[in-house]
Each structure stands twice: as C-alpha cells, then as structure tokens.
N, C-alpha and C positions, 0 to 999 in steps of 0.2 A: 626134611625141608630141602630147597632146592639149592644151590651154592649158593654161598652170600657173598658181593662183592660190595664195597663200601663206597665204593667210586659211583657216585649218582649222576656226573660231570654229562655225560649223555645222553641221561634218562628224561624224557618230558615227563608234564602231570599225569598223564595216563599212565605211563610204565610203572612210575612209582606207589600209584593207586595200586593197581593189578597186584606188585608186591606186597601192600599193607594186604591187602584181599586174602593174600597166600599164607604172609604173616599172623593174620588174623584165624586163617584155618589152621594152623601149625599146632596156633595157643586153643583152641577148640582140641583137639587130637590128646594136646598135652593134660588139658583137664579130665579129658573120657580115660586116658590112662593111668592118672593118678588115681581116676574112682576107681579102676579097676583094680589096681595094684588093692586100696586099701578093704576092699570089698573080698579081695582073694585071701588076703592077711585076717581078714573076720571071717571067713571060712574057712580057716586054718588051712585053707590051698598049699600056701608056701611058708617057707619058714622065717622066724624073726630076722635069720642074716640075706637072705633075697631079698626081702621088703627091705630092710636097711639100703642094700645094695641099688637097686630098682631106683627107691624113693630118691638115693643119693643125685642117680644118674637124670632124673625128670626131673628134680629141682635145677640142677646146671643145666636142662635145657632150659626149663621154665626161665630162667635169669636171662641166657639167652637170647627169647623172644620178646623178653620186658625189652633188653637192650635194642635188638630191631626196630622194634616197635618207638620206642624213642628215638634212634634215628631218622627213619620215616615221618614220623608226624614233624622234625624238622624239616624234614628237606619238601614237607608238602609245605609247611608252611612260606619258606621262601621261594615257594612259584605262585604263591597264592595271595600273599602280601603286598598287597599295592606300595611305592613311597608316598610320603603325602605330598603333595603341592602347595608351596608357598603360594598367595596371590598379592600380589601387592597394590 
C-alpha cells in the first residue's frame, strides 16, 4: 500500500475517492493472500508456524485497511454532506 497520511485537510472529493479506490484494491490483494496462505497450508506447502506467522502478519494488515477504510468513508462523507437549511 502506498504511504498513508491521515491529514485529508487538502485533499478534495476526488483525491480522497482515488484513495478509497487504492484502499479498496489493498483489501482485494489482502483477501487473494489470505486464500493463498491457507490453500498452501492445505497443501502442506508450508508449515503450521509460517501459516501462523503469515496469517498473523495479513490479519494486522487486514485491521489496517478496515481502519482506512473507516477513515475515508468519513472524510467522504463530510464533503458530501450538505447542512440543512433552516427556512423560516
């Protein structure tokens, strides 16, 4: 994944899209390699403490990219969020 900076302060709606976009392909990558890890682990590829290992290190990503991903659908949301109008 590419640096994550947390400061969205001069990102428009587009930049922050493009990120979810990137975010979005990170957690795709992260799922193709959790198949993989546990597909190698049933082919006895690798041994029980790799796959422990392995498994450890994608779930701290997987957390991760939940947590980006929660950031971003806020910060889309308050550019996206009209206030309401009182009318009187």
């Amino acid at each position: 994944m590419a640096p994550w900076s947390e400061d969205f302060s001069t990102f428009g709606l587009d930049e922050i899209l493009r990120t979810q976009a990137e975010n979005r392909a990170w957690s795709k990558e992260l799922r193709r390699r959790n198949n993989d890890l546990v597909n190698s682990r049933l082919a006895n590829q690798i041994t029980q403490a790799d796959y422990v290992a392995d498994r450890k290190l994608v779930h701290e990503d997987s957390a991760e990219c939940r947590r980006r991903a929660n950031i971003l659908d806020s910060q889309i949301s308050r550019r996206t969020v009209r206030p309401l109008v009182r009318e009187s």
